[in-house]
C-alpha positions in Angstrom: 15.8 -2.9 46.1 18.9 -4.3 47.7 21.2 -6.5 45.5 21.1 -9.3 48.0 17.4 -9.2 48.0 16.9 -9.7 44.4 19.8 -12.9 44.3 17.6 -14.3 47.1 15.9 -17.5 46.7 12.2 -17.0 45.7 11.0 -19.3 48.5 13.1 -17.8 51.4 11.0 -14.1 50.7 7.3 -13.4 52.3 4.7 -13.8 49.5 4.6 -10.4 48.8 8.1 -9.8 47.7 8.1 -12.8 45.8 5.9 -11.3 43.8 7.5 -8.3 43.4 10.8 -10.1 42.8 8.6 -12.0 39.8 8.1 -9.3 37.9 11.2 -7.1 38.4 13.3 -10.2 36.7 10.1 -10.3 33.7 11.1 -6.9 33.1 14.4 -7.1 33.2 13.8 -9.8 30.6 11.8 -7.6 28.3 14.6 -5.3 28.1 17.0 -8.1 26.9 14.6 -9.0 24.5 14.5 -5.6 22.9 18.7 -5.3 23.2 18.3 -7.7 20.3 16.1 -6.3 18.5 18.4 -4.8 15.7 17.4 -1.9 13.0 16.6 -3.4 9.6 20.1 -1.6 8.3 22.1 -4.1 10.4 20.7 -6.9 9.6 18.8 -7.8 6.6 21.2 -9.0 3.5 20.1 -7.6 0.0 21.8 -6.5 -2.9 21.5 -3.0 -3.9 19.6 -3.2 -6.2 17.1 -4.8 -4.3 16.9 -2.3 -1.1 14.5 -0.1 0.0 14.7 3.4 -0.7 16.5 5.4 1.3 13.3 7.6 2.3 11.3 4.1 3.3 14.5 2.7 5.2 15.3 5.9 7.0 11.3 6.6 7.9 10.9 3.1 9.1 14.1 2.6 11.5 13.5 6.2 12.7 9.8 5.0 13.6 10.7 1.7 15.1 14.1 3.0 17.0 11.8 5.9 18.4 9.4 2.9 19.6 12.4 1.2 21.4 13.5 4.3 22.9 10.1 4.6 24.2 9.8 1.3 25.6 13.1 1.1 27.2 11.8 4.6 29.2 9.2 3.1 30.5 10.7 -0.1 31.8 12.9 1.7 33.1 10.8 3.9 35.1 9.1 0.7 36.3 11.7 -0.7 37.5 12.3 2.4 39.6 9.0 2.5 40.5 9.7 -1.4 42.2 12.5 -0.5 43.4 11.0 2.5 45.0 7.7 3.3 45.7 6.6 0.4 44.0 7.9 -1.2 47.6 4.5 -0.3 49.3 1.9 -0.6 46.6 -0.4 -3.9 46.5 1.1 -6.8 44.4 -2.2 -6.6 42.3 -1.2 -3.3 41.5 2.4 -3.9 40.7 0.9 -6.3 38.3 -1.6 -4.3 36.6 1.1 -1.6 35.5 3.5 -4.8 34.0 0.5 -6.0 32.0 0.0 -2.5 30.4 4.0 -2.7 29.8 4.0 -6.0 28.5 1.1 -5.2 26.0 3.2 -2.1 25.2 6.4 -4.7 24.1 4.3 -6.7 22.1 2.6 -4.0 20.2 6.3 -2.8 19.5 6.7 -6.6 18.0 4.0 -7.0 16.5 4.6 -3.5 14.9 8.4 -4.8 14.1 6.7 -7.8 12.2 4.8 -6.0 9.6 7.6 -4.2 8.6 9.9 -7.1 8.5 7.5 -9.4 6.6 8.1 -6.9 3.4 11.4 -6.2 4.4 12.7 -9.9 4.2 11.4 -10.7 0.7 14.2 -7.8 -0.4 16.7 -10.6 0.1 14.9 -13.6 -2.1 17.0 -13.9 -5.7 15.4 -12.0 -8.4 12.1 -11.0 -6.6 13.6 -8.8 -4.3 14.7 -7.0 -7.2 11.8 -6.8 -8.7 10.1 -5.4 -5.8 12.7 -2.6 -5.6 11.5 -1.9 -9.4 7.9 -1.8 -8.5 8.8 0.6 -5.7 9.7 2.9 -8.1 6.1 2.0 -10.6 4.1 2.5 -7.2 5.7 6.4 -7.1 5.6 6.8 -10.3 1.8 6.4 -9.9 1.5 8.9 -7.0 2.8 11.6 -9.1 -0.3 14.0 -10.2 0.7 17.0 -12.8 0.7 19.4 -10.2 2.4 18.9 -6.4 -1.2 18.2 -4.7 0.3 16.5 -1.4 4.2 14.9 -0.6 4.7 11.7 -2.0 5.1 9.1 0.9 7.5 6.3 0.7 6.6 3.3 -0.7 7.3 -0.3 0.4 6.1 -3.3 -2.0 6.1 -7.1 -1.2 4.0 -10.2 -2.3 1.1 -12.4 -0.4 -0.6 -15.3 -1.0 -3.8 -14.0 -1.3 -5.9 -13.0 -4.6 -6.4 -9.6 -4.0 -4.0 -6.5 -3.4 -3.9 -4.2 -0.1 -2.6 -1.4 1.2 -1.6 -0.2 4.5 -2.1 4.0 3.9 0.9 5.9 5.2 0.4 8.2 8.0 -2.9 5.8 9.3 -3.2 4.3 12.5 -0.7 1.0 13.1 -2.0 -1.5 15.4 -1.0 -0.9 19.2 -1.0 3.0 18.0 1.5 5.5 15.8 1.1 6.4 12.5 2.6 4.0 10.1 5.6 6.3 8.2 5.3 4.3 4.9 2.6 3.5 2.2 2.9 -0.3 2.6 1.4 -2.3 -0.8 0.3 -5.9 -1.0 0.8 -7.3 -5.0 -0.6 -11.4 -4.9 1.7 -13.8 -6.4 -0.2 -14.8 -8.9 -1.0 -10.9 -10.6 2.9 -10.7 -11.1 2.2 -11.6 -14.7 1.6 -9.1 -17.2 -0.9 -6.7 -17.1 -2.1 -8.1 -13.5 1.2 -5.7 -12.1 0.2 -2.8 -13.1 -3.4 -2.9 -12.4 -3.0 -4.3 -9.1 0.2 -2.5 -8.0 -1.6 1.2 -9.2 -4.9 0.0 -7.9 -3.7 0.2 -4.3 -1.8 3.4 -5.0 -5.1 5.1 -5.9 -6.6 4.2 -2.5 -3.5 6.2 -1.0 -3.8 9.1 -3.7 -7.6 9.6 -2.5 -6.5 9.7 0.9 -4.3 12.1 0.4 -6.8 14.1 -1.1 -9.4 13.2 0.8 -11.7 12.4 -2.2 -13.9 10.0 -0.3 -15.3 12.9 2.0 -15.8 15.2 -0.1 -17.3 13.0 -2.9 -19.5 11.3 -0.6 -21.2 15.1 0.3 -21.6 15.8 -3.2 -23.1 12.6 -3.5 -25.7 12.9 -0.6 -26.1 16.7 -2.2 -27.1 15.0 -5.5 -29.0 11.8 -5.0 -31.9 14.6 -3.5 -32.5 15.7 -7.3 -32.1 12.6 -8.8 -35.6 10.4 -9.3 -36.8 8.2 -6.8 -36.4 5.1 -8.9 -32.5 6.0 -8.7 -31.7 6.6 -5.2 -31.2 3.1 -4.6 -28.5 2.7 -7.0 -26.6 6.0 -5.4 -26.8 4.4 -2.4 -24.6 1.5 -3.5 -22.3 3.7 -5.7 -21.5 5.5 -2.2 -21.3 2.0 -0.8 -18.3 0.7 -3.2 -16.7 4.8 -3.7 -13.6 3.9 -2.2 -12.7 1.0 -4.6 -14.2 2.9 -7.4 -12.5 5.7 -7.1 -8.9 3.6 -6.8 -10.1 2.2 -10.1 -10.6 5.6 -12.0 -6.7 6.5 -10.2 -5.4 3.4 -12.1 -7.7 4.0 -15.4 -6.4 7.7 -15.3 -3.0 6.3 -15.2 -2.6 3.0 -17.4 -5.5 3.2 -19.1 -7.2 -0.1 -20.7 -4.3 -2.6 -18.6 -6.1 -1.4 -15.2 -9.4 -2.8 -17.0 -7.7 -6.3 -18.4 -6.2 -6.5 -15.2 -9.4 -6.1 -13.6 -10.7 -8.6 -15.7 -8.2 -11.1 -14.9 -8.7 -11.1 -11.1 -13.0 -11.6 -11.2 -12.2 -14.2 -13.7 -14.1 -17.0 -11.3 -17.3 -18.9 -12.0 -20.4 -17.3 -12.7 -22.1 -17.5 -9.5 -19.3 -14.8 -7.6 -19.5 -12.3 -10.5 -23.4 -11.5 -9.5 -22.7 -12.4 -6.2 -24.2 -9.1 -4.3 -23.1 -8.8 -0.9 -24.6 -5.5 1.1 -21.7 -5.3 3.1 -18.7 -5.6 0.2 -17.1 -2.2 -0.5 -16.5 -3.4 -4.1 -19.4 -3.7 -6.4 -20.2 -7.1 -7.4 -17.4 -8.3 -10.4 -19.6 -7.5 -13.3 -21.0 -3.9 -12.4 -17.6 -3.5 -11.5 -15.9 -4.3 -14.9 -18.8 -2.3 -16.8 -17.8 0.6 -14.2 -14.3 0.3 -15.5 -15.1 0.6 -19.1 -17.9 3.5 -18.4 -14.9 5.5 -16.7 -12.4 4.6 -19.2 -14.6 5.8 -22.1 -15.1 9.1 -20.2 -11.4 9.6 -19.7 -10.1 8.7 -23.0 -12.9 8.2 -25.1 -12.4 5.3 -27.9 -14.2 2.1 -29.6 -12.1 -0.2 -27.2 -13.9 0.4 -24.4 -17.2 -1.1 -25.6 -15.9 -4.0 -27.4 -14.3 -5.1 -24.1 -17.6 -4.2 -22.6 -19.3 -6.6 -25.1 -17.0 -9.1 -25.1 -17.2 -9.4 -21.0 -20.8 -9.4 -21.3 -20.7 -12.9 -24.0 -18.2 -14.2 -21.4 -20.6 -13.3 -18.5 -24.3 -12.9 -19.7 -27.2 -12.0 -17.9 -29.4 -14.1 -19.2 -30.7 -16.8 -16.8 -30.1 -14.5 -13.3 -33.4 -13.9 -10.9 -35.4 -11.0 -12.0 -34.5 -9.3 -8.7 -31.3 -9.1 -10.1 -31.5 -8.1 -13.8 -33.8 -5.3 -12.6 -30.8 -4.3 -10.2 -28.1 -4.4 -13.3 -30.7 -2.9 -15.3 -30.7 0.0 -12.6 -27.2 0.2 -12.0 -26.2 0.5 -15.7 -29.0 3.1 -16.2 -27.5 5.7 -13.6 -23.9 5.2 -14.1 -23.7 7.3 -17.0 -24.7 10.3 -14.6 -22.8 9.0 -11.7 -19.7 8.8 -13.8 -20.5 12.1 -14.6 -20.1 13.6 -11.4 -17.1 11.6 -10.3 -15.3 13.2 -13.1 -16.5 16.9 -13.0 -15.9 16.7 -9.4 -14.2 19.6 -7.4 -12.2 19.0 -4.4 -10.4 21.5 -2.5 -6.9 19.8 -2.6 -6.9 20.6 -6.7 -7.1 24.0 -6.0 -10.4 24.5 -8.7 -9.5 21.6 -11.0 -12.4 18.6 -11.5 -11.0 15.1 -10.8 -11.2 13.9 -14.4 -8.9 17.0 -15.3 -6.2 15.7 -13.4 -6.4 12.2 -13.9 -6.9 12.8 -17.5 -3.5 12.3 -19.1 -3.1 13.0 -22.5 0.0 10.7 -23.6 -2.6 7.9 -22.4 -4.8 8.6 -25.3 -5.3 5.3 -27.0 -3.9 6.2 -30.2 -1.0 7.5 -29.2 0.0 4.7 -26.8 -0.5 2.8 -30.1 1.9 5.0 -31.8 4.3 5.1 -28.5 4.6 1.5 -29.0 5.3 1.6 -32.7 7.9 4.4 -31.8 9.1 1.6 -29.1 9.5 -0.9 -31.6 11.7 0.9 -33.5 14.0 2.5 -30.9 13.5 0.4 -27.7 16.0 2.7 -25.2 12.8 4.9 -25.5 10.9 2.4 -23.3 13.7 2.3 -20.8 13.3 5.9 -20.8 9.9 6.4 -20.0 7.9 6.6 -16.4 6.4 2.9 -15.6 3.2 4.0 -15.6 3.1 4.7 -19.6 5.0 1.5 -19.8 2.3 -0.3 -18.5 -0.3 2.0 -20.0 1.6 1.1 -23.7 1.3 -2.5 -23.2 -1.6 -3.0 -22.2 -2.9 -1.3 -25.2 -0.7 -3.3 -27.2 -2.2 -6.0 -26.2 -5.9 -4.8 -26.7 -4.6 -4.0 -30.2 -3.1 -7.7 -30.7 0.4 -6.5 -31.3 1.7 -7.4 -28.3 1.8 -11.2 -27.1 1.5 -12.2 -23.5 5.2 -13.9 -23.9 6.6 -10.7 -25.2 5.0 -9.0 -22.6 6.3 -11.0 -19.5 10.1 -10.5 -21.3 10.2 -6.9 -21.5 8.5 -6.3 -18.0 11.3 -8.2 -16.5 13.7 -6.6 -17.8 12.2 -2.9 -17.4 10.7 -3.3 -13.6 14.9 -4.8 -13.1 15.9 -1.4 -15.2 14.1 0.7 -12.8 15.2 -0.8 -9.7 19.1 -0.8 -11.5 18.6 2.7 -12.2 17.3 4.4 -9.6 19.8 2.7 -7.2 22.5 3.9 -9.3 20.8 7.8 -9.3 20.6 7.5 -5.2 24.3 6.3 -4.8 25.6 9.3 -7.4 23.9 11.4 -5.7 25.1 10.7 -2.3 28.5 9.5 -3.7 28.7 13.2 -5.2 27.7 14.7 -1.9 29.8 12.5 0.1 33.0 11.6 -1.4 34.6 10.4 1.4 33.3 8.8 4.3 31.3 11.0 6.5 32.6 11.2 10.1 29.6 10.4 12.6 28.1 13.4 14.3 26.8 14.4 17.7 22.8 13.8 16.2 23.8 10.5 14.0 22.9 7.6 16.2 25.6 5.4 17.4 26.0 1.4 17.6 26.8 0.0 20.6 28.3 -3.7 20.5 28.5 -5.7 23.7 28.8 -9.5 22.8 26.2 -10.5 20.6 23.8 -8.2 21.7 23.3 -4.3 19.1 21.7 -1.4 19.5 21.6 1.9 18.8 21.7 4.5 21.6 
């Protein structure tokens, strides 16, 4: 299109190139929107400590610079198209393909966003920090005995809500592409105690079964055994297969921290009576109480010990049955009467992925034992630089038997997880920047493939 047709006045063109005119100068606005869009390395302020790592920063500006790349193309190309062949084409038409463009741009946004919300919190005092620390628990807790699948990166941040949540790495993001980081939710108010663990391991377990795809494969030997089983019984399978995917996070963070994932647990369905029986058919958790006696049923199978049915007990005088509709005892009744044989399976069963090992043989750990996370945390006691030593899921995993036990109190608890979850994210900064400081003494000079910054004004990108 001729330069002195686009600096017309709209008013002096026909209707038809004012139109045209429209939407060449909208798109020529979405790509100065998108000049200042800015990778998260160039502009979010944290400390070190406090920063992603490296694999989460690189796989997330790779994804998102790749997006921009994208979109530029294709503005681009329609802005040849106007300025070509677009010339002839109806103005409805010409409209149509900007719509699908501008949908495309807000997608890219909107994609932008959900990253940034987590990334930004890595620059509040002290939490970012913290979240840094719990980056490293949440890989910590992907790590199986035997390399099963590639640990994705891991971003933590807080919400407002009660609950956790996880956006799954390599799932769909909205507007399309695979999101190229496990994403984890942790509520505010569970960033106390044993709440972090069990939440923060909780959601990891939803993107360890994923990456074994569990739910498939446990939901066919399911099906395969609820034929055998009695009549009476099939109902109950039926909601087990219902609430799998939440269970079956809950046996990841049982296998891994043992009793905290069940206090924890405890501590978030803490809420009047009426919402712990509350059974809703479309819920993929079981209702609070079966879910807390599905806890301790799992954890007694794991790592069998006396602890599990005194917290079993003790929920039960804090929750009791007595008084609820006859409908619904009968349905505890039913529930707690298959689970044994349900938990039973879950366990003992088989995927592919573990290569002839059962589930409960993998997430059976044996330093978890009860006992001996007693004795850890005598050991601790004693010679404390052996806690800052040890993986963050046995940390949590020792407290939170200390804390069954009574030897532990809440506020000694809350002291020593600040400072370790602040150790981790300290130390693992400090291993990254040895390692690339031993690899890279001096300052690497950029190469053809490295990405370079382009500065005009105010305005930066990468080309």
């Amino acid at each position: 299109m001729p330069a002195a047709a686009l600096a017309s006045p709209v008013g002096e063109q026909s209707g038809a190139f004012r139109a045209s005119w429209l939407l060449e100068q909208e798109a020529r606005a979405l790509l100065t929107r998108l000049d200042f869009v800015k990778p998260f390395v160039l502009q979010e302020t944290t400390v070190p400590a406090a920063a992603l790592m490296p694999a989460a920063q690189v796989s997330i500006d790779r994804y998102l610079m790749r997006g921009r790349r994208e979109l530029r193309a294709q503005v681009l190309a329609y802005l040849r198209w106007l300025a070509g062949s677009g010339q002839a084409a109806a103005a409805d038409d010409a409209q149509r393909r900007f719509v699908i463009l501008k949908l495309h741009f807000n997608t890219a946004l909107s994609q932008l966003d959900l990253f940034a919300e987590a990334i930004s919190q890595r620059s509040e005092h002290e939490t970012g920090v913290w979240l840094a620390g719990l980056d490293v628990a949440a890989q910590d807790a992907l790590v199986l005995p035997e390399r099963y699948y590639e640990v994705p990166p891991i971003v933590c941040h807080l919400h407002r809500g009660i609950g956790g949540a996880i956006r799954r790495a390599r799932t769909r993001l909205p507007g399309g592409g695979d999101n190229p980081v496990s994403i984890i939710k942790i509520p505010r108010e569970r960033m106390i105690g044993y709440g972090i663990g069990s939440s923060l391991v909780h959601e990891t377990g939803h993107q360890g079964a994923e990456l074994l795809d569990l739910l498939a494969s446990l939901r066919a030997a399911m099906q395969q055994a609820r034929n055998a089983i009695p009549v009476a019984h099939r109902s109950a399978w039926v909601l087990f297969e219902r609430w799998l995917s939440e269970i079956v996070a809950d046996l990841w963070a049982i296998g891994k921290i043992g009793i905290a994932s069940t206090l924890g647990l405890i501590g978030i369905v803490s809420l009047p009576r009426l919402f712990l029986f509350r059974v809703d058919p479309d819920d993929p958790h079981p209702f609070p109480w079966i879910r807390v006696q599905l806890s301790c049923a799992i954890g007694n199978a794991l790592y069998p010990h006396r602890q599990w049915k005194q917290l079993s007990e003790s929920f039960e005088a804090l929750y009791p049955i007595d008084g609820l509709r006859p409908g619904l005892v009968a349905l505890v009744g039913l529930l707690l009467d298959t689970m044994p044989s349900f938990v039973r399976l879950l366990l003992t069963h088989r995927p592919k992925p573990l290569r002839g090992r059962t589930l409960g043989e993998v997430m059976r750990m044996p330093d978890r034992n009860p006992d001996r996370l007693l004795a850890q945390y005598s050991a601790w006691r004693t010679r404390p630089s052996l806690m800052f030593a040890a993986p963050p899921t046995l940390v949590f995993a020792v407290f939170g038997r200390a804390r069954s036990a009574g030897r532990l109190t809440p506020e000694k608890e809350s002291r020593m997880l600040r400072k370790l979850i602040t150790h981790w994210a300290l130390q693992s900064t400090l291993d990254i920047l040895g390692t690339c400081a031993a690899r890279w003494p001096h300052r690497p000079k950029p190469s053809g493939a490295t990405p370079t910054v382009e500065t005009s004004g105010h305005i930066t990108r990468l080309v």
